[in-house]
Every structure is written in C-alpha cells, then in structure tokens.
N, C-alpha and C positions, 0 to 999 in steps of 0.2 A: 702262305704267300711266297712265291720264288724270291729271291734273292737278284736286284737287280746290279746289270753289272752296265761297268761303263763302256765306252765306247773307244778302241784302240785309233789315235790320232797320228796318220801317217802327211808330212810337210813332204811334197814334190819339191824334190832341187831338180833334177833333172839334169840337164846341160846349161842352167842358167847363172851358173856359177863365171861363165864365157872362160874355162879355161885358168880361172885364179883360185889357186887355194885359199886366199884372203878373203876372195867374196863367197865361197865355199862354207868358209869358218864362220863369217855374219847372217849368212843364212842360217844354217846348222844351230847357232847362237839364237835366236830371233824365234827360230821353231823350239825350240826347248825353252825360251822367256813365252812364247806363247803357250805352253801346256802340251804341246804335241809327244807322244811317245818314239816318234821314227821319224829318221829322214828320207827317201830313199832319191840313188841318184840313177843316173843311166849311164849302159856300158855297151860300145859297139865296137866290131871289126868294120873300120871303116872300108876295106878291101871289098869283106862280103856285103853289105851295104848296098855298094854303088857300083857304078861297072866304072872302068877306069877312063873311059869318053868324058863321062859325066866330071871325075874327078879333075881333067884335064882342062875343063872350064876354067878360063880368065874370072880371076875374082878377089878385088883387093879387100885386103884384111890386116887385121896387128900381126897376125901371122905369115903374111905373104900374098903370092899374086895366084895362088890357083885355090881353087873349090876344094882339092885334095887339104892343100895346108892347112884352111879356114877349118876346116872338118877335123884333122888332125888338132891342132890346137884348141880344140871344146874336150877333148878327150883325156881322162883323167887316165893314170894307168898305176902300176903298184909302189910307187915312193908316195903318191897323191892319196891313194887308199892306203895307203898304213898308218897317213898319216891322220885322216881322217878318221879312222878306227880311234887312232888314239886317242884324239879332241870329242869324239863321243862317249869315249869310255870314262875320261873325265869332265863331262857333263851328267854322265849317268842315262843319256839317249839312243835307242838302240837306233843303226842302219844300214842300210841291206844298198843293193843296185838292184835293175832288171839289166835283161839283155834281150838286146835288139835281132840278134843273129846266131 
C-alpha cells in the first residue's frame, strides 16, 4: 500500500495586506493557527504593470490622490520582506511571493 502524503497548504495574502505589515503579520498569524504550510504574497513593477496614463489617474486613497500612489502603497518592498521572512521563520511557516512582471 503507498504511503499516503498530505496535502501542502499554501494561505493567499496577496496584496490584501493594503500596504500594512500589521495586517500582513495577522494574516501570516491566522494562516499558520489555521494549519497552512505557506503564505504567499505578491510582487509587481508597478512601472511595468501599467502604462503611466493609466497611473496618472485621479484617485483618492490613504496614500494619495493618483492611481500611481494607491498602487505604490499596496506594495511591499525589502525592509517589509525581511521583515516578513523573519515573522515566518519564527512561526516556523514557509513564504514565497509571485511576480506579476
């Protein structure tokens, strides 16, 4: 009889963190109390992305008045990933990003 194995449980953060390492950290939390193995989040060149029209869009946000800001401020970048790394390592939860671009 095979040897059955379990099922690797990966928590989508994504970008729903909106930009907060705290809300970052309660997801992260919440997936590893739920049993999950990984989190993973997502990583974009907002430049490549969009074209800069698009960016240039009116668009009020906690971060500002254009489309560019709102997009930039969902974006986590390497003080927010280190930091993160380190909050799963002591959870003991592995996680990865994808990329968009």
């Amino acid at each position: 009889m095979a040897k059955s194995r379990r099922a690797f449980v990966i928590a989508e953060v994504g970008i729903n963190h909106n930009g907060s390492l705290d809300i970052a950290k309660k997801l992260i939390q919440s997936a590893h109390d739920a049993g999950c193995d990984a989190v993973k989040f997502q990583k974009r060149t907002i430049s490549e992305v969009y074209d800069a029209a698009a960016l240039d869009v009116p668009r009020e946000s906690p971060f500002g008045t254009t489309n560019r800001e709102q997009k930039e401020g969902l974006e986590f970048g390497r003080v927010e990933f280190t930091e993160i790394d380190r909050f799963c390592k002591s959870l003991g939860i592995k996680w990865f990003a994808s990329a968009w671009d």
